[in-house]
MMTF fields as JSON, N, C-alpha, C and O atoms, coordinates in Angstrom:
{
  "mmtfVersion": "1.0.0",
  "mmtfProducer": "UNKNOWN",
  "numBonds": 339,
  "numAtoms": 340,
  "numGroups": 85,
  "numChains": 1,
  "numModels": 1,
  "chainsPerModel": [1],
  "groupsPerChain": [85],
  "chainIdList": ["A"],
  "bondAtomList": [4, 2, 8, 6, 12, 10, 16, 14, 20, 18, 24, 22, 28, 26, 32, 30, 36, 34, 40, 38, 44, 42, 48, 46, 52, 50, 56, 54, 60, 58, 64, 62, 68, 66, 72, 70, 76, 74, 80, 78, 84, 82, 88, 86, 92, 90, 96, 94, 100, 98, 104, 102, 108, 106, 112, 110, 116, 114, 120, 118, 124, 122, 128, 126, 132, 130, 136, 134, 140, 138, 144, 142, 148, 146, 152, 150, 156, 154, 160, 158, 164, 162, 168, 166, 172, 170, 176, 174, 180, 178, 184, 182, 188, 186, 192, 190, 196, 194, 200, 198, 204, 202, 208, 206, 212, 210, 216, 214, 220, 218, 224, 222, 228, 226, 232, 230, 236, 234, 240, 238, 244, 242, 248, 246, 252, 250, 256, 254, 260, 258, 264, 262, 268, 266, 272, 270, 276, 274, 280, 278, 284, 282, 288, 286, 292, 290, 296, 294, 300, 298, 304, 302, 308, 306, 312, 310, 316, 314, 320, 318, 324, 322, 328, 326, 332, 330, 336, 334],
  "bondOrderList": [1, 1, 1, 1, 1, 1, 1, 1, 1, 1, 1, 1, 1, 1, 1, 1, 1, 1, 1, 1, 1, 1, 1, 1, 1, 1, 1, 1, 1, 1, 1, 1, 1, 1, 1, 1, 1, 1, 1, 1, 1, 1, 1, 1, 1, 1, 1, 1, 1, 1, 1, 1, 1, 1, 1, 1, 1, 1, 1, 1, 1, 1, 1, 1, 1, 1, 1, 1, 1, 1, 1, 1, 1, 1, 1, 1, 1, 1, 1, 1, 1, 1, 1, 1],
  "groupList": [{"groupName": "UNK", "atomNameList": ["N", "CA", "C", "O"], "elementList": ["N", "C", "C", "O"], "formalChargeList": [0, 0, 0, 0], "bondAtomList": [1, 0, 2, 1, 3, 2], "bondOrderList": [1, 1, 2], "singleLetterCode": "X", "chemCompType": "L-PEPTIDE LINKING"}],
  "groupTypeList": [0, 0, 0, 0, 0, 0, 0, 0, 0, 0, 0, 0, 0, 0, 0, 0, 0, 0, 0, 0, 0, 0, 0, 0, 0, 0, 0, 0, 0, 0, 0, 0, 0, 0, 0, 0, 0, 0, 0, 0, 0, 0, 0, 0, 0, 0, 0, 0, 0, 0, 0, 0, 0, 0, 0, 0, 0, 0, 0, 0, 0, 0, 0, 0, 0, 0, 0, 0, 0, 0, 0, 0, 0, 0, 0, 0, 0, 0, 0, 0, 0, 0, 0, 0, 0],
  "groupIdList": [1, 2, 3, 4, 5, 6, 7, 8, 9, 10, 11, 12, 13, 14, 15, 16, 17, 18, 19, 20, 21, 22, 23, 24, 25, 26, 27, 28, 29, 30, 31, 32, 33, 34, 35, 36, 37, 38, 39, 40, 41, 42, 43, 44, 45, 46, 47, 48, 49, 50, 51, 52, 53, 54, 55, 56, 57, 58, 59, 60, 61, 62, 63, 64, 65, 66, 67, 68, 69, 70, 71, 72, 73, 74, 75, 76, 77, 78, 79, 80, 81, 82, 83, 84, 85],
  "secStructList": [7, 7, 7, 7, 7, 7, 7, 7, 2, 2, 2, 2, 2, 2, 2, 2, 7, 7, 7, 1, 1, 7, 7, 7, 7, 7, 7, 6, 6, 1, 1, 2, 2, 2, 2, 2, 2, 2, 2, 2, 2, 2, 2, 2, 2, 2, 1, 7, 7, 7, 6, 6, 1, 7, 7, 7, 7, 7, 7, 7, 7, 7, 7, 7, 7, 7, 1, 1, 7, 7, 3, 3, 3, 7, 1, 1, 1, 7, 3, 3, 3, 4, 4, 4, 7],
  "xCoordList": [43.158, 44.547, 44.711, 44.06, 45.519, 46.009, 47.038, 48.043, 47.519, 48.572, 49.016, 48.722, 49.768, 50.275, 51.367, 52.473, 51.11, 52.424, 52.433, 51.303, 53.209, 53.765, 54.334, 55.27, 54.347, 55.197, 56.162, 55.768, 57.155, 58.942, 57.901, 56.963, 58.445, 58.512, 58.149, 57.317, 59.254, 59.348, 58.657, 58.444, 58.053, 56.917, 55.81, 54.71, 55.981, 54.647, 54.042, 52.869, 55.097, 54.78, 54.421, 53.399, 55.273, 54.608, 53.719, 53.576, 52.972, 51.23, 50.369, 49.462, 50.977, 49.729, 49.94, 49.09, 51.024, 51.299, 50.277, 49.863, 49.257, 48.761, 49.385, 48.748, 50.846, 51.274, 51.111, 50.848, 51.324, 51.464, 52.533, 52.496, 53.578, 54.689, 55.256, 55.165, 55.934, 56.702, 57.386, 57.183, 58.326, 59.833, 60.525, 60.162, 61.209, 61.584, 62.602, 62.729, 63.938, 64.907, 65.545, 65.185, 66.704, 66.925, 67.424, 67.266, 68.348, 69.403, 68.882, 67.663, 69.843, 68.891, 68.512, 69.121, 67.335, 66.657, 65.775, 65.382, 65.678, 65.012, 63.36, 62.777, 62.73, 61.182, 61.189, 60.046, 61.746, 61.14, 60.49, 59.68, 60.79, 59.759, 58.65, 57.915, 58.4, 57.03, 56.641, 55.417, 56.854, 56.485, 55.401, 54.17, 56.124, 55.353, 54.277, 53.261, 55.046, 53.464, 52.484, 51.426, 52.813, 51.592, 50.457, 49.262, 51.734, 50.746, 49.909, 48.719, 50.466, 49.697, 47.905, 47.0, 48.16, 47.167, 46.55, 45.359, 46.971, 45.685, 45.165, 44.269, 45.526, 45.034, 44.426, 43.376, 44.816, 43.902, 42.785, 41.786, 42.558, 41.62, 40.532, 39.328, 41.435, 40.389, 39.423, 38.368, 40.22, 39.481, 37.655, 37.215, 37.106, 35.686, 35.293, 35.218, 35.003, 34.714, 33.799, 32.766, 34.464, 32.94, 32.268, 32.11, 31.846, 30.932, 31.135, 32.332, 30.516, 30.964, 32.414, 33.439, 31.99, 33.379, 34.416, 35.303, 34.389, 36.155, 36.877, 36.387, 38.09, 38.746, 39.731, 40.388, 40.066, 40.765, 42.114, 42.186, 43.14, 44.133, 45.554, 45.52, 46.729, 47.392, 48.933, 48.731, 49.687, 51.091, 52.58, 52.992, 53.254, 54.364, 55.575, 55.599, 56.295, 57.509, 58.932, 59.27, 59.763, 60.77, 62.056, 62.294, 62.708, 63.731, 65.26, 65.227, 66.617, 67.277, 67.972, 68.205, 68.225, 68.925, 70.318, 70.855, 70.923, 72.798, 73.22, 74.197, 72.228, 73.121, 72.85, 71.981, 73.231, 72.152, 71.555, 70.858, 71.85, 70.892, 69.512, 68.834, 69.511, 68.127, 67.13, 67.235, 65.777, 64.591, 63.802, 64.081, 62.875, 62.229, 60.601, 60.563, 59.353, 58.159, 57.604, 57.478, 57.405, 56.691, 55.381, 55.175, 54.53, 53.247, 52.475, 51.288, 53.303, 53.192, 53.969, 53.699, 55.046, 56.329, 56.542, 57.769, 56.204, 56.884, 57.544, 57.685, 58.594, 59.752, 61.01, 61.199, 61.473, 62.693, 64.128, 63.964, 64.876, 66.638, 66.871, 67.079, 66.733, 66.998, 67.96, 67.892, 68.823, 69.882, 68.923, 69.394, 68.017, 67.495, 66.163, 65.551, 66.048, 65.054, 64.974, 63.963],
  "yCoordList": [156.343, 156.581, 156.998, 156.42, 157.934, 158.703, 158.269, 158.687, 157.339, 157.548, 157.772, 156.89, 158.861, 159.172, 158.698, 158.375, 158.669, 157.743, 158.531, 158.37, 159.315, 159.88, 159.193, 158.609, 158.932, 157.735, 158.648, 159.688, 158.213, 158.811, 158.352, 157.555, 159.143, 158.669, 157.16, 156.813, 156.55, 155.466, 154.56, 153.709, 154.793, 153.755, 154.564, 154.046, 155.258, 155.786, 154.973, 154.608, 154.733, 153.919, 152.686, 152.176, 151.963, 150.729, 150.702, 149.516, 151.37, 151.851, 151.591, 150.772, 152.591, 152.767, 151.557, 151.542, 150.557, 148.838, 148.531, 149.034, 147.511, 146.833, 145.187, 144.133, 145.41, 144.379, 143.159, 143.466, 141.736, 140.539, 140.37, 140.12, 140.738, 140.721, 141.909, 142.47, 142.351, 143.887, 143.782, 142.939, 144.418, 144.507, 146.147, 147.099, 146.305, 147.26, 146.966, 145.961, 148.182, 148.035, 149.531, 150.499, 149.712, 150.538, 150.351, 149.41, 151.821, 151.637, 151.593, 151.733, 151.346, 150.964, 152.346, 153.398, 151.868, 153.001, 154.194, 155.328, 153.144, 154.012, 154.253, 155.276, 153.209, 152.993, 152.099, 152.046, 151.267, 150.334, 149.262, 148.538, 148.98, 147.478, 148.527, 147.882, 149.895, 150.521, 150.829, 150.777, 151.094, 151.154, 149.786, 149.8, 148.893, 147.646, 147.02, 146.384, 147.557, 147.212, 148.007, 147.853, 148.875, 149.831, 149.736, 150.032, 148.965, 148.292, 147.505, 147.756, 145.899, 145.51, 145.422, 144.829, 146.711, 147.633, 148.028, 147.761, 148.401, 149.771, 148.135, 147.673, 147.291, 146.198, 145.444, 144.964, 145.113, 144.146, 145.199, 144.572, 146.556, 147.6, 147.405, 147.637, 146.94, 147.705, 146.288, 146.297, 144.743, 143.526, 144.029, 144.916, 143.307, 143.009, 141.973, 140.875, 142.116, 141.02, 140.179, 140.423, 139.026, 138.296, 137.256, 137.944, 136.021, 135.886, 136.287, 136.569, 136.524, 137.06, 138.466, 138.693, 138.855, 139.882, 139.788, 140.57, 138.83, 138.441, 138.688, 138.534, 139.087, 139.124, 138.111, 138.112, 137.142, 136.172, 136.537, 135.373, 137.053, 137.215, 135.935, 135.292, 135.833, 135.867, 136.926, 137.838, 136.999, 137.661, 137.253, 136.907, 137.277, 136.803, 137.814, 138.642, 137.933, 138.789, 137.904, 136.939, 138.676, 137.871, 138.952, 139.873, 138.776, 139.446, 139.062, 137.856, 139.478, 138.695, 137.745, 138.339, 136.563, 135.988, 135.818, 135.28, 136.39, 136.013, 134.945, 134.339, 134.475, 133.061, 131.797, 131.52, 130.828, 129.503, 129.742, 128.863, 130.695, 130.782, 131.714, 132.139, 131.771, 132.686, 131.765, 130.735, 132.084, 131.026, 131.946, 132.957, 131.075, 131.169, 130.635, 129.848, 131.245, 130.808, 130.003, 130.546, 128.989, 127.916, 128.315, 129.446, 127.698, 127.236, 125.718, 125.611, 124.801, 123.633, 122.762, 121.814, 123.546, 122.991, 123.869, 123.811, 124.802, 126.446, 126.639, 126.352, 127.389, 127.866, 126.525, 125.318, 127.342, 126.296, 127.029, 128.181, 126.809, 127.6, 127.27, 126.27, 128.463, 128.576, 127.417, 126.809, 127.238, 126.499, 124.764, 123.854, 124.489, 123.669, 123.39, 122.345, 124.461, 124.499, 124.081, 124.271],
  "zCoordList": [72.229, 71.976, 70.512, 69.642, 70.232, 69.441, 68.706, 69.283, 67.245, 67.273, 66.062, 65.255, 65.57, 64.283, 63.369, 63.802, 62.37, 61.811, 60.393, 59.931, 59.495, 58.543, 57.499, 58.045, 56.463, 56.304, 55.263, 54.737, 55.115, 54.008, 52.862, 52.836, 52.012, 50.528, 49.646, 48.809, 50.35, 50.417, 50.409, 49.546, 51.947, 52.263, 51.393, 51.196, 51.114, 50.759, 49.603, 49.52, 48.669, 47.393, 47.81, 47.35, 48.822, 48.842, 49.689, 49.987, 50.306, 51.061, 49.39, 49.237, 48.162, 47.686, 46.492, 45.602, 46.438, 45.599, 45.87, 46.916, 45.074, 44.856, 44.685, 44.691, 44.538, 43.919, 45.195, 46.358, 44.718, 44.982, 46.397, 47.601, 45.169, 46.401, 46.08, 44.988, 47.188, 47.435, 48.151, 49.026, 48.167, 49.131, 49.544, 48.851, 50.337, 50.777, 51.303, 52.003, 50.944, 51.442, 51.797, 51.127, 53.097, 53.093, 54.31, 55.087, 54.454, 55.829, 56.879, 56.988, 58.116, 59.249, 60.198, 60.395, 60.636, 61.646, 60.81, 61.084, 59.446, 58.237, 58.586, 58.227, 59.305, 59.034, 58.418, 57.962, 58.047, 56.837, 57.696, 57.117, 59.393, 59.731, 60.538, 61.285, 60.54, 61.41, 60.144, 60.257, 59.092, 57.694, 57.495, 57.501, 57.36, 56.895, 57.764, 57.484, 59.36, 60.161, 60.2, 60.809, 59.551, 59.194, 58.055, 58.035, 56.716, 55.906, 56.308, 56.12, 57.22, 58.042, 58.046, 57.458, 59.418, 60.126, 58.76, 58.596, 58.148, 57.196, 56.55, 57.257, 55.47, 54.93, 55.733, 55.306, 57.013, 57.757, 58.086, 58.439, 58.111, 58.397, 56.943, 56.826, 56.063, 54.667, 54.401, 53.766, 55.219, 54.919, 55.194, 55.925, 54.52, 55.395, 56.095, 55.544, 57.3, 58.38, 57.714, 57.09, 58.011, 57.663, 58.781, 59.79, 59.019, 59.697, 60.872, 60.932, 62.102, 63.432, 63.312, 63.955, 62.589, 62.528, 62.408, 62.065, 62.679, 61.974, 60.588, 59.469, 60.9, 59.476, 59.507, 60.548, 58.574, 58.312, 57.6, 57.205, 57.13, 56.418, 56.918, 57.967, 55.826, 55.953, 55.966, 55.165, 56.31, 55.914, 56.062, 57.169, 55.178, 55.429, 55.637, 54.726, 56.304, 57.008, 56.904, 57.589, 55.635, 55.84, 56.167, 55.385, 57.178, 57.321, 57.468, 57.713, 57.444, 57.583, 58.888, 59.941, 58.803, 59.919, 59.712, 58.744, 60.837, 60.617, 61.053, 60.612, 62.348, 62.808, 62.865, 62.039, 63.517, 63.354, 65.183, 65.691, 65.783, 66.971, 67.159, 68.095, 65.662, 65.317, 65.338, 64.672, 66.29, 66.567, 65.128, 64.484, 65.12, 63.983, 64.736, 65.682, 64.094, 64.891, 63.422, 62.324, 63.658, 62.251, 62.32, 62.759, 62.015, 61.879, 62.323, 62.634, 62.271, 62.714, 63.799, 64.536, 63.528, 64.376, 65.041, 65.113, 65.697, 67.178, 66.771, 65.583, 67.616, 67.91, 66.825, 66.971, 66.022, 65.651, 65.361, 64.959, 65.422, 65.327, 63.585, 62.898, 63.4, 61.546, 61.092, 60.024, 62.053, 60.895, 61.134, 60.452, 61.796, 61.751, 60.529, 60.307, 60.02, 59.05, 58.111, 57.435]
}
């Protein structure tokens, strides 16, 4: 499978950040969340596997929530409703 992805301007700069933390903003239906899963993909691509092939990373994705019926996925605790957090 084939699949192409171009990226705006935009993303383009934060493809070639180095930085720590980085952010992106911009109107909607811009690219900015197939943008970032693309960073993703290319960084989890550039890791080197290590024992058994595996690549180990973390990432964090923060986007906004409007309500208190927004679930949220933890790490220790599942599924939780933001305003419970």
């Amino acid at each position: 499978m084939n699949i192409e992805y171009t990226a705006v301007p935009t993303m383009s700069q934060l493809h070639h950040s180095n930085a720590f933390y980085r952010g992106i903003m911009g109107p909607v239906r811009s690219g900015k969340s197939t943008g970032c899963s693309w960073e993703l993909w290319r960084r989890a691509n550039e890791q080197k596997p290590m024992k058994g092939g595996v690549r180990r990373t973390r990432f964090g994705i923060i986007r906004n929530c409007y309500d208190d019926q927004t679930e949220i996925l933890t790490e220790n605790r599942g599924w939780q409703l933001f305003k419970d957090l």
